[in-house]
C-alpha positions in Angstrom: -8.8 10.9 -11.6 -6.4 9.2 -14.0 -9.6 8.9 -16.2 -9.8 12.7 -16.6 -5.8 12.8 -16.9 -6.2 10.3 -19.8 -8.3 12.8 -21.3 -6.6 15.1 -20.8 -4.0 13.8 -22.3 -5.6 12.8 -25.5 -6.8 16.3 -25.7 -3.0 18.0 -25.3 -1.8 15.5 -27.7 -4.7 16.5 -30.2 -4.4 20.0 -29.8 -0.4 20.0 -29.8 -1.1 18.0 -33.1 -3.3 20.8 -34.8 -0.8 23.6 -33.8 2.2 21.6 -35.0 3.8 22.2 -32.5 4.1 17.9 -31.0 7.2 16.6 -31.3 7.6 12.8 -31.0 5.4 10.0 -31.8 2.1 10.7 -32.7 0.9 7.0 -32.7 2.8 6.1 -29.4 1.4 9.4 -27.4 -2.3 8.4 -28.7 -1.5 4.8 -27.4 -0.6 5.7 -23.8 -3.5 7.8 -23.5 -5.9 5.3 -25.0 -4.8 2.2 -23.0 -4.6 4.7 -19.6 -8.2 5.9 -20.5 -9.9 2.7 -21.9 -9.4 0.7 -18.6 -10.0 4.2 -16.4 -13.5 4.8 -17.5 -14.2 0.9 -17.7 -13.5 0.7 -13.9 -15.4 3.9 -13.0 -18.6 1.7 -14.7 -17.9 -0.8 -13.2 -17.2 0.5 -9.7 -20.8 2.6 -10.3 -22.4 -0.8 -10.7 -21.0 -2.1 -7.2 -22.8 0.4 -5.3 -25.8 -1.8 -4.5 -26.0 -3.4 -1.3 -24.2 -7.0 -1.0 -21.9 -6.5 -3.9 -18.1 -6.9 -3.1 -15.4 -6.5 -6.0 -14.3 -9.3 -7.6 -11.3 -10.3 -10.2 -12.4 -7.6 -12.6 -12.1 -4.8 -10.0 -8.4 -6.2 -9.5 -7.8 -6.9 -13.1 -9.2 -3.2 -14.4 -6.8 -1.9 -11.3 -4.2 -4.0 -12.3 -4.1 -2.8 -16.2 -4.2 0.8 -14.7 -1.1 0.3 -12.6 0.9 -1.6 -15.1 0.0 1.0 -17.8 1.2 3.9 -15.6 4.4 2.0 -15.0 5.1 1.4 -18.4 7.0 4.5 -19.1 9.5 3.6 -15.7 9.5 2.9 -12.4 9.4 7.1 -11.7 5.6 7.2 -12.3 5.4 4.1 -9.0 3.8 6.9 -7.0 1.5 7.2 -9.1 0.5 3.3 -9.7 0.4 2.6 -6.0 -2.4 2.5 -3.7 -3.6 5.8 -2.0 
């Protein structure tokens, strides 16, 4: 989900960009979405890859999590309900 809400983001910034309308920095809106979708899509691959039988998740599964959660915090502690475990 916060994969697609990366996107999403990246697309809004784009498109806010094109209509002029974005106010702020362009660099620093292109960065959160970036660093929230690079490690996003790079667990969903990997997660994929742990679907065969006798494969557990190991330090990258916690790592990839990790940079997610610390990412989303970033910004202030008001996004922790979004960082924390379902």
């Amino acid at each position: 989900m916060i994969g697609v809400m990366a996107f999403g983001h990246l697309l809004a910034v784009t498109t806010k960009l094109a209509m002029g309308t974005l106010d702020g920095p362009v660099l620093v809106f292109y960065l959160i979405g970036v660093v929230l979708a690079v490690p996003s899509w790079w667990l969903i691959v990997h997660t994929r890859k742990l679907l065969a039988p006798n494969e557990r998740p190991g330090p990258k599964t916690l790592a990839l999590n990790g940079a997610v959660a610390v990412t989303l915090l970033g910004p202030g502690v008001h996004n922790l309900p979004l960082a924390a475990p379902a």
